[in-house]
SEVEXPA-417942 format. One record per residue: x, y, z of N, C-alpha, C in turn; residue in three letters. Coordinates in steps of 0.1 Angstrom, whole numbers, plus 2048, in hexadecimal, padded with zeros to 3 digits. Layout:
N
XYZXYZXYZala/...
***
This chain:
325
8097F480080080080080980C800unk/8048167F680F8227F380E82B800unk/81582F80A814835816804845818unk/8088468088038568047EF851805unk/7EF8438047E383D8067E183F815unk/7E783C8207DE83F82E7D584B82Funk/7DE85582B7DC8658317CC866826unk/7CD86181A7C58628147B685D815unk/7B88538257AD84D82A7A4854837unk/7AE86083B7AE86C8447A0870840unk/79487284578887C83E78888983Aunk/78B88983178C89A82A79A89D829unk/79D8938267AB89881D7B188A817unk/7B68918087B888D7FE7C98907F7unk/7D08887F57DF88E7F27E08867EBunk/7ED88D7DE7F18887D17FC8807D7unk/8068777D28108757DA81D8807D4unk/81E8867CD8248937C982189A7D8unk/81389E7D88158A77E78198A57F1unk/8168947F381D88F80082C88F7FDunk/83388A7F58448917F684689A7F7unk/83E8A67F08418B17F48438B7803unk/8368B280B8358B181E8418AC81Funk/84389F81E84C89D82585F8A2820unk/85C8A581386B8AB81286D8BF81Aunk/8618C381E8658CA8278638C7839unk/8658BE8358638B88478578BA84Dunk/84D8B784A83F8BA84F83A8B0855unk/8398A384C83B89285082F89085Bunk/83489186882488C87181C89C878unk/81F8A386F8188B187480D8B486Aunk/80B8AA8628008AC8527F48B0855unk/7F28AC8627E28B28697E18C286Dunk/7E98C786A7E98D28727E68D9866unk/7D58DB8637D58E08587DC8EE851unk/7DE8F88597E49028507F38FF84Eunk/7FB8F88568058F784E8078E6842unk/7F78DE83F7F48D88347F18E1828unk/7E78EC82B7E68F68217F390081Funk/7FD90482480C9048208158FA818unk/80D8F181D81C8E58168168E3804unk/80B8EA8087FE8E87F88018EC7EDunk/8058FA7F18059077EB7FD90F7EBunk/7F99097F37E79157F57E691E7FDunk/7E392B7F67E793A7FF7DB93A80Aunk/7E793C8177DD9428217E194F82Aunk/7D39548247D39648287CC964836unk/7D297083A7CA9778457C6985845unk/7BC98984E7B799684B7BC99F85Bunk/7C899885D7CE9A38697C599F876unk/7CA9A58817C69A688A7BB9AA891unk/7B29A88997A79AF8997A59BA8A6unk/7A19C38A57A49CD8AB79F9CC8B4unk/7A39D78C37A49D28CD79F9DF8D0unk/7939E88D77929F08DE7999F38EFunk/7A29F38F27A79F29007A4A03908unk/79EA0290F79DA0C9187A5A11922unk/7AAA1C9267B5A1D92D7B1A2B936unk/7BDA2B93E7BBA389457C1A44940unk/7CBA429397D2A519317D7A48928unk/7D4A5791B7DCA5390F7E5A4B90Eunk/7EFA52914800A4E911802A52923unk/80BA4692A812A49933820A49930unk/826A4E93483AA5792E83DA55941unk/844A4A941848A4894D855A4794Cunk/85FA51957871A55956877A50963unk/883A4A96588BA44972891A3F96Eunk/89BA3A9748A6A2F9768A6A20973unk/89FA1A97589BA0C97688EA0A96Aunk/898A0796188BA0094F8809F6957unk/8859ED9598769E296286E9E796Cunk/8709F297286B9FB97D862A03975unk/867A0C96A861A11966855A0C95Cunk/854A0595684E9FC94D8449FA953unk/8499F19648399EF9698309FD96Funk/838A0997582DA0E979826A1596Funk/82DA1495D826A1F954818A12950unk/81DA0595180E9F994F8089FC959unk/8099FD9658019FF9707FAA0B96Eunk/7FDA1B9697FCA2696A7EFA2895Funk/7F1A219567E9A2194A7D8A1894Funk/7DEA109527D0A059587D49F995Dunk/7DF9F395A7E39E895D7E39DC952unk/7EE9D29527EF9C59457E09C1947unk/7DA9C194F7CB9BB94F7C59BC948unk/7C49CB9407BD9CE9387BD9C9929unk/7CD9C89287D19C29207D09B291Aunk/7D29A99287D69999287C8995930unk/7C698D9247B898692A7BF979932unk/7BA96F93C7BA9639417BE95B935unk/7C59569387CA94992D7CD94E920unk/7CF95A91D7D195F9127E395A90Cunk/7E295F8FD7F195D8F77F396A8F2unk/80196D8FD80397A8F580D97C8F0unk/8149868E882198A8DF8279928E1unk/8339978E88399A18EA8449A48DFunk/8449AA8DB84C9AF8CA8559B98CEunk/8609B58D586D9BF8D78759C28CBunk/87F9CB8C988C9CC8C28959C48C5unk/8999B48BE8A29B08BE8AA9AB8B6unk/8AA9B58A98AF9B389C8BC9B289Bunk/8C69B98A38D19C08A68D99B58AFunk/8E59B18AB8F19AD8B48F99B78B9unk/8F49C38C48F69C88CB8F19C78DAunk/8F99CC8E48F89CC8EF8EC9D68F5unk/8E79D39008DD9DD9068E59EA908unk/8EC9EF90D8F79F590B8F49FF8FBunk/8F79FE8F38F69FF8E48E7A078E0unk/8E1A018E68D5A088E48CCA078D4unk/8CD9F98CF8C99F78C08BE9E88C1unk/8C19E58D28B09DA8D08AE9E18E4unk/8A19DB8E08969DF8EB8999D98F9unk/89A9E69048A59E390F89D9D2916unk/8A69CA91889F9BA9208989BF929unk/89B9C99328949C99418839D093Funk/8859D79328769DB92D86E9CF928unk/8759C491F86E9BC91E86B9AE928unk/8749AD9348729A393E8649AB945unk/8629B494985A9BE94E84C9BC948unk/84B9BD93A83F9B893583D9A8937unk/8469A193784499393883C98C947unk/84599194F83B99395B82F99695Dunk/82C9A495A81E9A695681399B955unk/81999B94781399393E808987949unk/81697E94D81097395280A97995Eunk/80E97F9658079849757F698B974unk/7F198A9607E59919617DF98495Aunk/7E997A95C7DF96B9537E3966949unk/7ED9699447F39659327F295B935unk/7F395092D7F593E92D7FE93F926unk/804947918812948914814958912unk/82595791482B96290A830961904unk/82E9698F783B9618E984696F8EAunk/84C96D8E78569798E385D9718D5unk/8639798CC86997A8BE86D9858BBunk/8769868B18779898A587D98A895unk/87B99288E88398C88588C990884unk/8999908818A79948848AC99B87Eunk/8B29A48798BB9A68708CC9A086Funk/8CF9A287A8DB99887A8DE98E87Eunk/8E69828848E29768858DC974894unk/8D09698918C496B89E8C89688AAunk/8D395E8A88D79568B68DF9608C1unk/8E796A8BA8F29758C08E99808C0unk/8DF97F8B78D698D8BA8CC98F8C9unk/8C997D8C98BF97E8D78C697B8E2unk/8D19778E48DE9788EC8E39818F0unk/8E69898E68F29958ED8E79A18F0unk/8DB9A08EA8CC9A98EE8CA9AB8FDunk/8CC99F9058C799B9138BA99590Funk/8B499C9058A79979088A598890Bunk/8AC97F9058A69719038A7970912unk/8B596F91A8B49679238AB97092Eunk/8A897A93089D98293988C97C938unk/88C97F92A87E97892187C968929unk/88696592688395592987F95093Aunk/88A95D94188D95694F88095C954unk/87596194E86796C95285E961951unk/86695394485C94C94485294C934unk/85A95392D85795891D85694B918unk/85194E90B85394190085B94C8F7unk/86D94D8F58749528EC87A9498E4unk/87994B8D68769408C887E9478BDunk/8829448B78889488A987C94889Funk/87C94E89486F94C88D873943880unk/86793B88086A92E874861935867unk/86893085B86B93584D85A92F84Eunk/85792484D84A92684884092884Bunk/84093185983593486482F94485Funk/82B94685582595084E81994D843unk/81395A84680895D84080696883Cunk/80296982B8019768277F698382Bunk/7F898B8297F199782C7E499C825unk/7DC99A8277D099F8237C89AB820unk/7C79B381D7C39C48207B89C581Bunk/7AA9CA8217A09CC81B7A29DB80Funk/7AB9E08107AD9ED8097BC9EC803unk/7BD9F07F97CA9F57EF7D89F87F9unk/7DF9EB7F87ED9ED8037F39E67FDunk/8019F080080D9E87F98159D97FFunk/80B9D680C80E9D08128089C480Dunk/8019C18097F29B78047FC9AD7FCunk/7FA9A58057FD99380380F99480Aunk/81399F81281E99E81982098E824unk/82A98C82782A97C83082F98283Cunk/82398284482398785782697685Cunk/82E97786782F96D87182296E877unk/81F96087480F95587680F95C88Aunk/81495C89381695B8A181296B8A2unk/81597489C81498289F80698789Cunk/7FD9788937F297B8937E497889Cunk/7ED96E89C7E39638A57E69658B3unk/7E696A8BC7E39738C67DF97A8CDunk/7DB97B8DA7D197C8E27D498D8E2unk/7DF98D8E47E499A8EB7F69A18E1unk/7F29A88DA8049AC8D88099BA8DBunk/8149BC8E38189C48EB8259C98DAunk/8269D18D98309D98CD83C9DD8D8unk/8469DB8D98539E08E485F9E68DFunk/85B9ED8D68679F18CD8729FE8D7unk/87D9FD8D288AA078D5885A148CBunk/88DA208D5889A2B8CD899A318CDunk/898A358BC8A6A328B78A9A3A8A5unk/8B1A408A58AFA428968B2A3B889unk/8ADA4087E8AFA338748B0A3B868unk/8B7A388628BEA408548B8A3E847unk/8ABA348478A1A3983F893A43844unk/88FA3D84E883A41857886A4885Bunk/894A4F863891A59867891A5687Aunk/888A4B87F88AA49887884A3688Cunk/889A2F89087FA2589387AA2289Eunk/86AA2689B861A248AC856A178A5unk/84CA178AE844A0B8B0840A078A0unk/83AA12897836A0C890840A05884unk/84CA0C881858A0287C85E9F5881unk/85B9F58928619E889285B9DC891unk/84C9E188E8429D28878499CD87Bunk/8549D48758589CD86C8619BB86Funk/8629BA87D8669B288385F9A4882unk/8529A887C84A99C87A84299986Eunk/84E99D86484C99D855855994850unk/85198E84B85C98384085E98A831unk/86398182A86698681A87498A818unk/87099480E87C99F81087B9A9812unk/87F9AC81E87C9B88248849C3824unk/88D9C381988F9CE8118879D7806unk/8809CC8028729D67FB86B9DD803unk/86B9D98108609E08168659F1816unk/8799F0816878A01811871A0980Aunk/86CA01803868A0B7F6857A0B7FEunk/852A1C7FD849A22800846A15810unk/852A1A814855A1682584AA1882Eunk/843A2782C83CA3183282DA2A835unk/82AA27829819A2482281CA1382Aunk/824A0E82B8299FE82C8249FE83Bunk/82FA0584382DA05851821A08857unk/81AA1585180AA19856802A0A854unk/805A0984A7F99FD8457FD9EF84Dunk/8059EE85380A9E285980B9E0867unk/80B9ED86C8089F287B7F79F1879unk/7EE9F786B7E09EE8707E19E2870unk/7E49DD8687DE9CF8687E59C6874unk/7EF9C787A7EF9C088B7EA9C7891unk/7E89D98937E09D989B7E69D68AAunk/7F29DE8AD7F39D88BA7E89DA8C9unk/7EC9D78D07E19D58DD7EB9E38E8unk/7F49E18E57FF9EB8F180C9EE8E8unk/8119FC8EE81C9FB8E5820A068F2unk/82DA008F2837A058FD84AA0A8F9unk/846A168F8856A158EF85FA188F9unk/86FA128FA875A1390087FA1D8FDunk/87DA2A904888A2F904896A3890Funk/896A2F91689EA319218ACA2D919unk/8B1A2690E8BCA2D90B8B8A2D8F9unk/8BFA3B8F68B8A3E8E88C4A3C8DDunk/8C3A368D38D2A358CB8CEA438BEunk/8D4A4F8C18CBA5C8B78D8A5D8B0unk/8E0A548A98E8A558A08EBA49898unk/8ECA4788E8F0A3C8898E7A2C889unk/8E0A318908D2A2488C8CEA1D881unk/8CBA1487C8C4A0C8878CDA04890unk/8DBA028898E49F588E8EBA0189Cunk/8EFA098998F7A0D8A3909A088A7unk/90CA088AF917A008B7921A0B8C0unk/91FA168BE92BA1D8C9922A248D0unk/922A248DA91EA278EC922A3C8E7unk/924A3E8E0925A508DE914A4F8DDunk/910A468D2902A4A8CC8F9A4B8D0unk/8FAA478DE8F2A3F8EB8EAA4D8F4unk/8DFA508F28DBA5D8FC8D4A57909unk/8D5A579188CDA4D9218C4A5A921unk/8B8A5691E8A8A6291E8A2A59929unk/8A5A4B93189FA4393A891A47938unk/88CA4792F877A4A92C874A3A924unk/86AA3792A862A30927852A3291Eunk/84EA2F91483EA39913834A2A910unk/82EA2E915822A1E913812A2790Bunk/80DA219027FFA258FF7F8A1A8F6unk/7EEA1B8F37E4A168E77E5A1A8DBunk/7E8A278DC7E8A2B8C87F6A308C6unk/7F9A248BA808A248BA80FA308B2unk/804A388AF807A438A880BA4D8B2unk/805A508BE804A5A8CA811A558CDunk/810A488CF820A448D8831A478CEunk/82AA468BE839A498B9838A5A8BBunk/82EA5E8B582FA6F8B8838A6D8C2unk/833A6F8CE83DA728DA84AA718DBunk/84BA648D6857A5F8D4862A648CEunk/85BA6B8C085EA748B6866A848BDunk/85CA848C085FA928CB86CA8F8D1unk/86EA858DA878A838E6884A838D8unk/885A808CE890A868C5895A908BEunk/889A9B8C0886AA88BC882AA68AFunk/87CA9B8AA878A9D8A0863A9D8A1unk/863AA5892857AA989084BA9C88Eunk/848A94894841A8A89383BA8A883unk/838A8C87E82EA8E873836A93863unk/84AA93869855A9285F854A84862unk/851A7B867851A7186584DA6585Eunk/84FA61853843A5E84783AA5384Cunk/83DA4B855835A3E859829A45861unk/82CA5086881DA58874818A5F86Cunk/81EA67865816A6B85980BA66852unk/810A5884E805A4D8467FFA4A849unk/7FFA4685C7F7A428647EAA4F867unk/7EFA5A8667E6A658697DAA6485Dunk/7E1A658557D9A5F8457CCA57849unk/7D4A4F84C7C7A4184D7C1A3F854unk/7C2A488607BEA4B86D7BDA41879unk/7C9A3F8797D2A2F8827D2A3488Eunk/7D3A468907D5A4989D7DBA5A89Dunk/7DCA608AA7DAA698A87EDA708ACunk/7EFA788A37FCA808A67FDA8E8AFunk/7F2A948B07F5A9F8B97F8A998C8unk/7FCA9C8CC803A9E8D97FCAA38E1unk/7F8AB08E07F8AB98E77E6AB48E9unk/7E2AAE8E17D1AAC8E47CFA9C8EAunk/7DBA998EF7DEA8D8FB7D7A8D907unk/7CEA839127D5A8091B7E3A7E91Funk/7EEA819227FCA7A9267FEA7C939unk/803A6C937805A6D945818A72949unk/81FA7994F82BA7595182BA72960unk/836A6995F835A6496F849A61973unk/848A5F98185BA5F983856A5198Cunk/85EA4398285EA3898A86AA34995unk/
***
């Protein structure tokens, strides 16, 4: 009996024996049941239509919390705002999306300080998580980038699920409206979640200008992500909708305002020790923007986002909380 005959005795499903070599010459073999990655091994496009949006209520816009101690601060600006509660349902799975593209040191100031992300990790579970994922996608090699980051081993010792991302754990992008993004390959994990927290470093970057929360979702894009330069602006608005984060917390207690995104000499390094936590990731880069003197709205990704009306850039028509942790 030809083996391709069992599976084919499965109820509702049918395979050529071409398809079954094909499964199994990418290693798929006893995971055939798991229908979406059978509809992968197929060829058969699976889209998604993004994340679904999350109304979260809070007590102030933006809290902008400044001190000494990144994990100190982190919790009382989550506490200050409403608390992870609001955020992390019971049993929920959630995704914390730091900067850890960079094989540089916390020090360096080019991925997202560890002790800001051990801080949400805690959280996390102390309001009910059942998991935390943490990821990203790298730019330089992953193993020395989540290493020499801190993050991995903080992430982990909190009790994280920190993962390298696998090549065929994507799904393309969906847009109900005209985007250059439309049929882009998002990591499958960044969607399918309860809760995703955005944790980006605030930092400059020699295309953008500057990288805050809504650039560093590029962390959970596959392809080639060099195209995505081109009309960068319209890319990132449209990509910051469709995940749709739940929280977005940008770290900037040390800021790299030269030579970004990669960095490496400790001159470039400004300690601003600020933390900013909000819901509209447009309010939180504004700010962000500001704390570099620049004009939020020279910025072409908040800009786009104002367009489409992702969120709001004035400032000055904020609630903002500041607080000294």
């Amino acid at each position: 009996m030809r083996i391709e005959s069992v599976f084919n005795r499965l109820p509702g499903i049918k395979i050529s024996r071409k398809a079954f070599v094909r499964l199994c010459g990418i290693g798929l073999g006893g995971m055939i049941l798991n229908s979406y990655l059978f509809k992968l091994a197929l060829g058969k496009e699976d889209v998604s239509s993004g994340r679904p949006h999350r109304s979260v209520k809070t007590l102030h816009d933006l809290v902008v919390a400044k001190g000494e101690d990144p994990y100190l601060m982190t919790v009382k600006a989550i506490e200050a705002i409403g608390g992870m509660e609001r955020f992390v349902k019971k049993g929920g799975i959630v995704v914390i999306k730091p900067n850890i593209g960079w094989d540089r040191s916390p020090e360096q100031a080019a991925n997202t300080n560890p002790y800001v992300v051990g801080a949400l990790v805690d959280m996390c579970f102390k309001s009910g998580a059942k998991r935390v994922n943490v990821f990203d996608i790298t730019c330089n090699d992953a193993k020395l980038c989540y290493q020499n980051s801190g993050i991995e081993k903080i992430a982990r010792d909190k009790g994280a699920n920190v993962y390298f991302t696998d090549d065929w754990n994507f799904i393309k992008a969906g847009f109900d409206y005209e985007s250059p993004m439309q049929g882009w390959p998002i990591y499958r994990d960044a969607l399918e979640c309860d809760t995703f927290i955005n944790v980006p470093i605030l930092k400059s970057h020699g295309l953008t200008g500057l990288t805050l929360s809504m650039k560093n979702l590029m962390g959970v894009c596959g392809g080639s992500r060099g195209l995505m330069h081109f009309d960068i602006a319209t890319k990132l608005a449209h990509l910051t909708d469709f995940i749709k984060p739940d929280l977005t917390v940008i770290d900037a207690y040390r800021a790299l305002v030269r030579y970004g995104p990669t960095g490496g000499n400790l001159a470039d390094v400004v300690d601003m020790k600020t933390l900013i936590a909000g819901t509209d990731p447009v309010l939180c880069d504004s700010y962000a923007a500001k704390l570099m003197d620049r004009d939020p709205l020279s910025i072409g990704y908040i800009s786009q986002a104002v367009k489409i009306n992702l969120g709001n850039a004035d400032i000055s028509k904020a609630d903002i909380l500041t607080l000294t942790a």
